[in-house]
C-alpha positions in Angstrom: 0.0 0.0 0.0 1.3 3.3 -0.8 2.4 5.7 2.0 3.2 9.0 2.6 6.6 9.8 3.7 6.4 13.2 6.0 9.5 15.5 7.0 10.4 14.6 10.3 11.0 16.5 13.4 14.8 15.0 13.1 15.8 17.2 16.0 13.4 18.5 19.3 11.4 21.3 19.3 11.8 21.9 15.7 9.0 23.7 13.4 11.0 22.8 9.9 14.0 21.4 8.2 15.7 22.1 4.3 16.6 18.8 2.2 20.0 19.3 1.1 19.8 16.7 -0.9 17.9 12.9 -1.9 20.0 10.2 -2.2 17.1 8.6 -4.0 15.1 9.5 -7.9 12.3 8.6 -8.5 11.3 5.3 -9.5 14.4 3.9 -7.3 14.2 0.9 -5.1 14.4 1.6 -1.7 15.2 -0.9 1.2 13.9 -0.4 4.8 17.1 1.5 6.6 18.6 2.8 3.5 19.5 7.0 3.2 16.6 8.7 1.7 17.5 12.2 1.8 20.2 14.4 3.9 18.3 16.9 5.7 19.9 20.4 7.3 18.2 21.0 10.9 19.0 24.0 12.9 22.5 22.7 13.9 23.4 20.0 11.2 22.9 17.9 8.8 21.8 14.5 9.3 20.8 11.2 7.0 16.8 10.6 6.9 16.9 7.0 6.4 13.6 4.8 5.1 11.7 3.2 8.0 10.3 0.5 5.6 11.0 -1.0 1.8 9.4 -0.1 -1.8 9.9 2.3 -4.6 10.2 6.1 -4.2 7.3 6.9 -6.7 6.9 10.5 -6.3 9.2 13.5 -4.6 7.1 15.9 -3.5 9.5 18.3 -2.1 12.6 19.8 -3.7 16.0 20.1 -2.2 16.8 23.3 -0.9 13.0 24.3 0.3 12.6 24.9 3.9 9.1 22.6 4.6 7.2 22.2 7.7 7.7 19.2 9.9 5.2 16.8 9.1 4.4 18.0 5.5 4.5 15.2 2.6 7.9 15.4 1.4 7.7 11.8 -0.6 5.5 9.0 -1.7 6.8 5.7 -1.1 5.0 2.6 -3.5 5.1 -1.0 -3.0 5.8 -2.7 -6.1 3.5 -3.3 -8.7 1.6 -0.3 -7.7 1.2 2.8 -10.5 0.4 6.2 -10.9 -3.3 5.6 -10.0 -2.1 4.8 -6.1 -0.1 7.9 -6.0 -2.5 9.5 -7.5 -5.2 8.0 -4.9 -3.4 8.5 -1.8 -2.4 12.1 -2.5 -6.1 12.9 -3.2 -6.9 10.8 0.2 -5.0 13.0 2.0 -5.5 16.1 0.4 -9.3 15.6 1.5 -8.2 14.1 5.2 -6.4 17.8 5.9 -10.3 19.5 4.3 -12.0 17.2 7.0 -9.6 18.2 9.8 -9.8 21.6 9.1 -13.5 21.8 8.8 -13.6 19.7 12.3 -11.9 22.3 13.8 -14.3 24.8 13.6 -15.1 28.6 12.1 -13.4 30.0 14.9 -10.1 27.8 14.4 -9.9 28.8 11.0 -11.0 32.3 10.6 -8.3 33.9 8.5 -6.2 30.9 8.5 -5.6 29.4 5.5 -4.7 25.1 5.4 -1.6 24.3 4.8 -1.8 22.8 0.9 -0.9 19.8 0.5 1.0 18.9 -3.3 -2.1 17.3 -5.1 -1.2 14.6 -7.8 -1.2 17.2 -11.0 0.9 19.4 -8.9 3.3 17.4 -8.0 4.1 16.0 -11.3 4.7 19.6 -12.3 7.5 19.6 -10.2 8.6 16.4 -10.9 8.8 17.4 -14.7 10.4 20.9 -13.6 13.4 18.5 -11.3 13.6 16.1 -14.1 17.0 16.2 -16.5 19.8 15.1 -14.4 18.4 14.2 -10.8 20.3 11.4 -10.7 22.3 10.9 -7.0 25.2 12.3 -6.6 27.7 10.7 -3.9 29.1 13.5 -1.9 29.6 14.8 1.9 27.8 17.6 3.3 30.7 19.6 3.6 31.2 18.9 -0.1 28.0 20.0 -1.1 28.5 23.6 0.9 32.0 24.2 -0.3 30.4 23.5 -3.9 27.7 25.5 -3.5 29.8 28.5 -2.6 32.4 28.0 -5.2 30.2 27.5 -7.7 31.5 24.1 -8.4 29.3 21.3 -10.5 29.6 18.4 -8.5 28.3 16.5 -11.3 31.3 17.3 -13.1 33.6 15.5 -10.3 34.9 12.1 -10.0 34.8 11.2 -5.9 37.7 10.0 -4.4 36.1 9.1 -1.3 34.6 5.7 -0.6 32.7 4.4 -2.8 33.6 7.6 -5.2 31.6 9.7 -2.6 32.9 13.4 -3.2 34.5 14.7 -0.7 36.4 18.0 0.5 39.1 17.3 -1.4 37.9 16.6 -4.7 36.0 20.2 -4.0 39.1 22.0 -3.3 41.2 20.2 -6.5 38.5 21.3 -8.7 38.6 25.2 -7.7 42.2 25.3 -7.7 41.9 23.6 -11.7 40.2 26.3 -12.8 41.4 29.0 -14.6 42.0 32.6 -12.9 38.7 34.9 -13.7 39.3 37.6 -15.8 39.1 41.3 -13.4 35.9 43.1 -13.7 35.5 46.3 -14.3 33.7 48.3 -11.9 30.1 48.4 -12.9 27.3 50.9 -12.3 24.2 48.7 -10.7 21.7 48.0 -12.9 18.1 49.8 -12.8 16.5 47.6 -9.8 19.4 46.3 -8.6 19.7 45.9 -4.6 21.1 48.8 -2.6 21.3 49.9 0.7 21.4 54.1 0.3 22.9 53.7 -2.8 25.5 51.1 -1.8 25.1 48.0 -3.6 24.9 45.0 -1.6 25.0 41.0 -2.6 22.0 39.2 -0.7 22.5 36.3 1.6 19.9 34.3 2.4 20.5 32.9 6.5 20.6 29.2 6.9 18.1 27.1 9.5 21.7 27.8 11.5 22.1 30.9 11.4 18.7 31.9 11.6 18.4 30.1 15.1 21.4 31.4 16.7 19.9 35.1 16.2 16.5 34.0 17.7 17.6 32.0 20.6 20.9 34.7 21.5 18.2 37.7 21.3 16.1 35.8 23.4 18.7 35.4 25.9 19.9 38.4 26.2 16.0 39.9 26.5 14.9 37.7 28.8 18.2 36.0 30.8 18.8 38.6 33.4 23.3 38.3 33.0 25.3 39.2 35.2 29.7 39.5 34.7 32.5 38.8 36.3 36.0 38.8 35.1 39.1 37.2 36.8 43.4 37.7 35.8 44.4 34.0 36.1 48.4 33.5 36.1 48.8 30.4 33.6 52.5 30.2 34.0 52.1 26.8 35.9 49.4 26.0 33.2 51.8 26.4 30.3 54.5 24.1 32.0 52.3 21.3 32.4 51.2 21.5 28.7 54.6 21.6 27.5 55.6 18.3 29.6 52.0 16.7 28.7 52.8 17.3 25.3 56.8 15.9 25.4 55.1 12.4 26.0 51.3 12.8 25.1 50.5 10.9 21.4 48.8 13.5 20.3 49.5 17.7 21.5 46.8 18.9 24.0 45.8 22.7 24.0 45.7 25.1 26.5 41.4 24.9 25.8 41.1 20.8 26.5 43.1 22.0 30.0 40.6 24.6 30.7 37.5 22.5 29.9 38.8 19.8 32.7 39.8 23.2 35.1 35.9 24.0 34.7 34.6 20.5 34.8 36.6 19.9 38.2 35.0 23.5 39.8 31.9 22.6 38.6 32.4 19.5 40.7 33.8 21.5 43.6 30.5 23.8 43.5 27.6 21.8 42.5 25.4 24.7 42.4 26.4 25.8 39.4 26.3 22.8 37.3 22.1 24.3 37.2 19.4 25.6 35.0 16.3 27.6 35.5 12.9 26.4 34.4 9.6 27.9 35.5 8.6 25.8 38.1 12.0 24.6 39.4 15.9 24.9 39.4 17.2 21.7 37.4 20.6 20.6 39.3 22.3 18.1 37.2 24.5 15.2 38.2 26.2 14.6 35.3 29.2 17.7 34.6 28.6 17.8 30.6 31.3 20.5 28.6 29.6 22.3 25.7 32.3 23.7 23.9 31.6 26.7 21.2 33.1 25.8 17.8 32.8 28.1 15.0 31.7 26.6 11.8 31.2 28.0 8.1 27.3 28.0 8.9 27.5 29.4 12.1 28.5 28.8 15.8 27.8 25.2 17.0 28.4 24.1 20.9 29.4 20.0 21.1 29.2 18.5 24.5 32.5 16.7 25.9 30.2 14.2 28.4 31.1 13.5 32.1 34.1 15.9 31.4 35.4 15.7 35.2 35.9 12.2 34.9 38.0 12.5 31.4 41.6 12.1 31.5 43.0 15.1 29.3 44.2 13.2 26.6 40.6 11.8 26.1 39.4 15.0 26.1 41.4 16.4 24.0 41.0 14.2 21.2 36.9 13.9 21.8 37.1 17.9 21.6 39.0 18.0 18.1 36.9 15.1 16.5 33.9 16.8 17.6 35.3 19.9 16.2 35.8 18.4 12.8 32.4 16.7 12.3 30.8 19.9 13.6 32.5 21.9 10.6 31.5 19.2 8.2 27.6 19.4 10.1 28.2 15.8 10.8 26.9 16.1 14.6 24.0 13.8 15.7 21.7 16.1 17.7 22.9 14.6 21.0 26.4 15.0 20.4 25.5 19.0 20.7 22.6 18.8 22.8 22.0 18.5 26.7 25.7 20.1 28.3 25.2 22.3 31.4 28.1 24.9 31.2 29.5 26.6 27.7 33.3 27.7 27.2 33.8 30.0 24.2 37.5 30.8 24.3 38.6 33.5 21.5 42.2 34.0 23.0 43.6 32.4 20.1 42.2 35.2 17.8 44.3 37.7 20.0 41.4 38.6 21.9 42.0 39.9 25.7 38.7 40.0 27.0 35.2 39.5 26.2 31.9 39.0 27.7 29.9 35.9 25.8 25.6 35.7 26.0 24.7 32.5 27.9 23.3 29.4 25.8 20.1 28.9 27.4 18.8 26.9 29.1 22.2 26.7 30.6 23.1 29.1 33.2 27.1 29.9 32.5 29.4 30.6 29.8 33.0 31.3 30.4 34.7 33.6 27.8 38.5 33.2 27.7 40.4 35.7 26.4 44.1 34.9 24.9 47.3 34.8 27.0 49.5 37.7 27.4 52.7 38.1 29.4 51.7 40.8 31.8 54.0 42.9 35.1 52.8 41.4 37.8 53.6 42.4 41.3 54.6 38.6 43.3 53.9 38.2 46.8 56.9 39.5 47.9 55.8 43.2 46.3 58.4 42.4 43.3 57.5 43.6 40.2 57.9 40.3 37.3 56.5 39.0 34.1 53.8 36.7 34.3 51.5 34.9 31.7 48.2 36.1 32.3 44.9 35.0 30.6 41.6 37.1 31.6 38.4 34.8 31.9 34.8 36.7 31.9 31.8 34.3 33.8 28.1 35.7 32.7 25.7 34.2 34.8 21.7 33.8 34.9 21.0 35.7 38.1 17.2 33.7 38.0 19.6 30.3 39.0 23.0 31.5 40.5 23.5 34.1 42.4 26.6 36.6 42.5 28.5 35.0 46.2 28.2 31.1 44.3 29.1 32.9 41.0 32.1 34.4 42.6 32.8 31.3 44.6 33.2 29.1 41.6 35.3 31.7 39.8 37.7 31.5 42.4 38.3 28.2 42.2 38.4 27.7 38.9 41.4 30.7 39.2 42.7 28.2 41.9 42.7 24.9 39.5 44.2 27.0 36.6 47.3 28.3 38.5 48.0 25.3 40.2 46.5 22.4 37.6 48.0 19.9 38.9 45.0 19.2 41.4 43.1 18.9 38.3 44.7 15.4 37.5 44.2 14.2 41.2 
């Protein structure tokens, strides 16, 4: 029997996703398990596989077209059904949506209009405007962006990945092939071209990404009531410990995989912060889960280094680079960014000193670290030295923490840092 295939809520709370691409033409097999599309949610992009077996008889949605969850996206037949099925079901449901709406009253509806759902006629007619070459192309996601920017024809590529999947690589080979463009003169915008008083301008359009870290940063800062405070940690001791780490460790740790375990081990320390607010109660977690901000070409992305107190450095630090690299490739599973109770965004290595990050609700702390500079410093003795000093800025959610824990916790995290050794015991 012919079914529908609707877009799925593939991560919480979501109203709608953008196929990037099928993996599937129409009039393919498909077997139960197998990719059907990759879809694009707010922080990635993810496989939607099939949940049963037949032939993909009609695509009703286009790549690239943001679509409600729960819309028809596909028609899935079993074999030996024809056009009159699709045809059939697509009317079937078309009429079940006229029925719900009507159920739901004049006062439901008034100046609402249903959502349409493709009829049969339709749907061929954007069938017929997809058709030519819609066959699948093999490629990664990260392929597919870098291609769309460069302007590349991934049809025109030969993958050198598995299976000849395209991959970065075979992106970057392609772009470099081509011959230098010709300058351009300096051209006068055309009647009814874009400008912004009288500056023209080239039009982006934001992706689910982008568009979701605006909403849910504004909403943070409107409704998150922050508060700041800034502490000079000396990392002298910090540096040391790196640099003998690092004479032994397979693989070089950073100064950010120490700081993650520094604030994993205060958080243990002080409890109290490891929180969130909610309406009708303070959630205290027991599990001390890292989210670590990682910028990406489609926007800023925060992966979660799990249990992160209990981690050995080396662990880590290689769990914080792998997810660094699927999360630039929007490889992440929605769990793998989902879920962690504290942020870090660390800019230091931009040359930043200081800066005060908005908190990633519902979380209640982020911890902006600034880069390390070598600083005068007066020593205990009232001697003026050098030290290696690295600024750190906590904004807090003063609905869940309030400024004594806040400044509590900051201290000994400033502790941990300039003696980290207790942060291996």
């Amino acid at each position: 029997m012919a079914i529908l295939i609707r877009m799925p809520e593939v991560a919480a709370n979501t109203d709608s996703a953008v196929i990037v691409s099928w993996a599937k033409k129409e009039g393919d097999p498909v077997v139960e398990g197998e990719c059907l599309a990759e879809i694009e949610t707010e922080k990635a992009v993810i496989e939607f596989n099939a949940e049963q077996s037949g032939v993909l008889g009609r695509i009703l949605v286009q790549a690239g077209k943001d679509t409600e969850v729960g819309t028809p996206i596909a028609v899935l037949l079993e074999a030996g059904e024809s056009d009159a099925d699709l045809a059939a079901l697509l009317s079937a449901d078309e009429g079940k949506t006229a029925d719900q709406a009507a159920q739901a009253g004049p006062a439901a509806t008034a100046g609402v209009e249903p959502a349409p759902v493709p009829s049969a006629a339709a749907a061929q007619t954007d069938a017929n405007a997809a058709s030519g070459d819609s066959a699948r192309i093999f490629a990664s996601p990260l392929a597919r962006r870098l291609a769309r920017e460069a302007g590349v024809d991934l049809s025109s590529l030969h993958g050198s990945g598995p299976q000849g999947r395209i991959i970065k690589r075979d992106v970057r080979t392609a772009q470099a092939a081509r011959p230098a463009a010709a300058p351009v003169a300096a051209q006068v915008p055309a009647a009814g071209a874009a400008t912004d008083g009288g500056r023209p301008y080239t039009e982006i359009p934001h992706t689910s990404m982008r568009r979701t870290i605006a909403r849910r940063l504004s909403e943070s800062k409107q409704t998150v009531p922050h508060f700041y405070l800034r502490a000079d940690c000396r990392v002298d001791a910090l540096l040391d410990l790196r640099a003998k780490i690092n004479q032994r460790a397979s693989r070089k740790i950073s100064v950010n995989d120490l700081i993650v375990k520094a604030v994993a081990v205060a958080l243990r320390e002080v409890p109290d912060m490891n929180v969130s607010w909610a309406d009708a109660a303070l959630h205290k977690y027991d599990a001390i889960d890292i989210s670590v901000a990682v910028s990406t070409p489609a926007g800023l992305i925060t992966p979660v280094v799990k249990a992160a107190d209990a981690r050995s450095i080396s662990i880590i630090s290689s769990e914080i680079a792998d997810l660094a690299q699927r999360a630039r490739e929007g490889r992440l599973q929605p769990h793998e960014y989902q879920g962690g109770s504290f942020t870090i965004s660390n800019l230091g290595m931009y040359g930043v000193q200081e800066f005060a990050a908005i908190i990633n609700p519902p979380q209640a702390a982020i911890l902006a670290v600034g880069g390390v500079e070598r600083r005068p410093v007066v020593n205990d003795e009232d001697e003026l030295s050098i030290a290696s000093i690295m600024t750190v800025t906590l904004s807090v959610d003063h609905r869940a923490v309030d400024g004594a824990l806040a400044a509590q916790w900051l201290g000994i995290f400033k502790e941990i840092v300039e003696n980290p050794l207790s942060a291996l015991i």
